[in-house]
C-alpha positions as a LaTeX table, in Angstrom:
\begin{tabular}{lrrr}
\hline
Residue & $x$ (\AA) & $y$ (\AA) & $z$ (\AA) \\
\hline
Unk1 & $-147.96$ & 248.01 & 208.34 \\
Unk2 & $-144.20$ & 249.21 & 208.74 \\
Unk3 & $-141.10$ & 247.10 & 207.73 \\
Unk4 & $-140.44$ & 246.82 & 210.80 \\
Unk5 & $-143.88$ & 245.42 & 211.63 \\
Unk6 & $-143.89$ & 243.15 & 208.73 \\
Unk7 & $-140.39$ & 241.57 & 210.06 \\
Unk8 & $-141.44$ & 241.04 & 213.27 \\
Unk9 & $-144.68$ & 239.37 & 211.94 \\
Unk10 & $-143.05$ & 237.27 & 209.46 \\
Unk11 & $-141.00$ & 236.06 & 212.70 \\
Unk12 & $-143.91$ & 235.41 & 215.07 \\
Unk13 & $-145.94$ & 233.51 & 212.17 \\
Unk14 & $-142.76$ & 231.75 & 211.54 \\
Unk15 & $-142.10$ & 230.57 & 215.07 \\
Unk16 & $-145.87$ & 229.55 & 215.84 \\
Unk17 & $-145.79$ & 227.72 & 212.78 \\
Unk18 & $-142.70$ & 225.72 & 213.87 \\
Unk19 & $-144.61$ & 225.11 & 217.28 \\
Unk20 & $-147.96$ & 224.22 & 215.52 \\
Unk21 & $-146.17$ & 221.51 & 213.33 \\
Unk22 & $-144.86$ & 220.15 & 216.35 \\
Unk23 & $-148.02$ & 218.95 & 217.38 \\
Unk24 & $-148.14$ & 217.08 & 214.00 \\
Unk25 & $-147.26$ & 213.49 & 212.77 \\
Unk26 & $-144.15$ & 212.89 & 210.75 \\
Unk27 & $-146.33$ & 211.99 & 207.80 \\
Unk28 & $-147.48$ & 213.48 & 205.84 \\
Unk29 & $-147.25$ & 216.73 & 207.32 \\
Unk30 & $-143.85$ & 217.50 & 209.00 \\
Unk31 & $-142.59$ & 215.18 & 206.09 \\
Unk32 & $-144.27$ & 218.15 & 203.47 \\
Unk33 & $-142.92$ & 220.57 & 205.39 \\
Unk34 & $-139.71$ & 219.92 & 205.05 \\
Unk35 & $-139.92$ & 220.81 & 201.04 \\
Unk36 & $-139.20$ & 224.98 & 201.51 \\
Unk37 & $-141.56$ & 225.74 & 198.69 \\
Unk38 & $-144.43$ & 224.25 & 200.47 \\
Unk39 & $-143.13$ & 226.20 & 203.89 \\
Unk40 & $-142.57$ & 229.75 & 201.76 \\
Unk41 & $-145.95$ & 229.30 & 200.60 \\
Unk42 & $-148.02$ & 228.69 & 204.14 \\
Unk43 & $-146.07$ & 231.21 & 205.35 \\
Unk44 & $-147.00$ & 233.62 & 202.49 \\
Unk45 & $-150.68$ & 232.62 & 203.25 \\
Unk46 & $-150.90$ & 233.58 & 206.83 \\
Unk47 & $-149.24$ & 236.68 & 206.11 \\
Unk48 & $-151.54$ & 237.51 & 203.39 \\
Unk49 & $-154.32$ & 237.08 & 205.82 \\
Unk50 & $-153.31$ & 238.91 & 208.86 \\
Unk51 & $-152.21$ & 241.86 & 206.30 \\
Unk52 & $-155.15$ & 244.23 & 208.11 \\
Unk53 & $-154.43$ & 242.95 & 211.33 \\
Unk54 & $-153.30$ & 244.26 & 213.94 \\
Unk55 & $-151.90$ & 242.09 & 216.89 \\
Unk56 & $-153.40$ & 243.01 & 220.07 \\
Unk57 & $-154.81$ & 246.22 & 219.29 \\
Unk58 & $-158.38$ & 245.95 & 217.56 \\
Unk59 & $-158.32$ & 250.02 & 216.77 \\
Unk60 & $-155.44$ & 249.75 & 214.40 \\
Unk61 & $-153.35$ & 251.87 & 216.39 \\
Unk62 & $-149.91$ & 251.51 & 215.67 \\
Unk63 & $-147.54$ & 248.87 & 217.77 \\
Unk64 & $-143.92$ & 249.61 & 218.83 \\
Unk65 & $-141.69$ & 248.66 & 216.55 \\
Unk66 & $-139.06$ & 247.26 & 218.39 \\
Unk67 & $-138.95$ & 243.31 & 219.26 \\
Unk68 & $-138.18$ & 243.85 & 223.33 \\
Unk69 & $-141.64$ & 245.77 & 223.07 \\
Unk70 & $-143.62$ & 243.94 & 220.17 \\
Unk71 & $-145.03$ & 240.93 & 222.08 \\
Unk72 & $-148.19$ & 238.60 & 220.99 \\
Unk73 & $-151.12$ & 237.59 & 223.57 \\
Unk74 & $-152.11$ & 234.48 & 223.69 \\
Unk75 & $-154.87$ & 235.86 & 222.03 \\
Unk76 & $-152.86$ & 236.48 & 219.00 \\
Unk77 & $-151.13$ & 233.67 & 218.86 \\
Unk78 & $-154.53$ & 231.30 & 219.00 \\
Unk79 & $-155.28$ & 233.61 & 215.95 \\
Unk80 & $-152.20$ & 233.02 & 214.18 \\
Unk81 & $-152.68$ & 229.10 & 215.15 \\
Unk82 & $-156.15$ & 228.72 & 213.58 \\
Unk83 & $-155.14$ & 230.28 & 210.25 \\
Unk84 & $-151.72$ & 228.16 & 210.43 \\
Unk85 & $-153.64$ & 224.98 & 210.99 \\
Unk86 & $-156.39$ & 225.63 & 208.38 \\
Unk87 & $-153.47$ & 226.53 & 205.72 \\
Unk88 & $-151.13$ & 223.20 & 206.61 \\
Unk89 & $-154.96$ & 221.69 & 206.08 \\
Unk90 & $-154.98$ & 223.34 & 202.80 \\
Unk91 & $-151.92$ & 222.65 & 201.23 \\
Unk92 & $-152.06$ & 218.67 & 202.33 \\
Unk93 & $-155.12$ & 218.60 & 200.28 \\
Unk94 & $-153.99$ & 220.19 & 197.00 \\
Unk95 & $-150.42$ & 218.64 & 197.22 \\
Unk96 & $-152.02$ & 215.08 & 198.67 \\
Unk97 & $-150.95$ & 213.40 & 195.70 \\
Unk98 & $-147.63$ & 214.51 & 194.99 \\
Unk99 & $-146.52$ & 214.10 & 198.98 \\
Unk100 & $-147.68$ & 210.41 & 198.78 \\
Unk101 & $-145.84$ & 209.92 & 195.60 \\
Unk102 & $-142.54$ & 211.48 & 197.00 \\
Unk103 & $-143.51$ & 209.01 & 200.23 \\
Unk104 & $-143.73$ & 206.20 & 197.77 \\
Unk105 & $-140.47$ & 206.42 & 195.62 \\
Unk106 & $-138.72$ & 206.95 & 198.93 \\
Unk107 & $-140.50$ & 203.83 & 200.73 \\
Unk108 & $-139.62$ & 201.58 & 197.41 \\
Unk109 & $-136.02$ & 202.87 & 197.22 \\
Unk110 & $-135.82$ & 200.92 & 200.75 \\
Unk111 & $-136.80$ & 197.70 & 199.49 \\
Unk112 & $-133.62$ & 197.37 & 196.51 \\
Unk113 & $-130.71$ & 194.93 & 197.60 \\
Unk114 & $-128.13$ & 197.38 & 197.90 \\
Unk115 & $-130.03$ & 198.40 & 201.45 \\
Unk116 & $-130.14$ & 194.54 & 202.41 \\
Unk117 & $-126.59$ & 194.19 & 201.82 \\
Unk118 & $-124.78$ & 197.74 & 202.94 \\
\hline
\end{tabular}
């Protein structure tokens, strides 16, 4: 794939992604999410696995590289969903214990006087 390709990639996986946590509750997931580690790092995995793909064209034949041109099916974008939703899946798992302890300190820091009395 191009630069070009790759940019305009990076920006469709990023905006289905934003759409896809949408459809999410606040915790844990759009809470995670905020952290742009864990964001950086789902974002690197999609790309990783759409790096021999090739949106809307099954030969491989090369796309236009221009964004008024380069547009995703819905197709695509069910693609990109799938492997979006089984990476947020993913990284809840592995990082399950240090979201719920970030959850925790934050939940206990709202129980201390100084919140009771401004």
């Amino acid at each position: 794939m191009g630069t070009k390709v790759e940019d305009l990639l990076l920006t469709a996986v990023t905006e289905v992604f934003e759409q896809v946590l949408e459809g999410y509750p606040d915790y844990p997931y759009k809470k995670a999410f905020t952290n742009p580690d864990l964001r950086r790092t789902l974002i690197a995995q999609v790309l990783s696995q759409l790096q021999n793909w090739h949106p809307g064209n099954e030969e491989g034949n090369n796309l236009s590289n221009t964004p008024e041109d380069w547009q995703l099916s819905q197709e695509d974008k069910m693609h990109i969903q799938t492997i979006i939703r089984q990476e947020i899946a993913y990284i809840i798992q592995q990082k399950s214990e240090c979201i719920s302890r970030t959850a925790t300190e934050e939940i206990d820091s709202c129980f201390t006087p100084s919140h009771w009395f401004g």
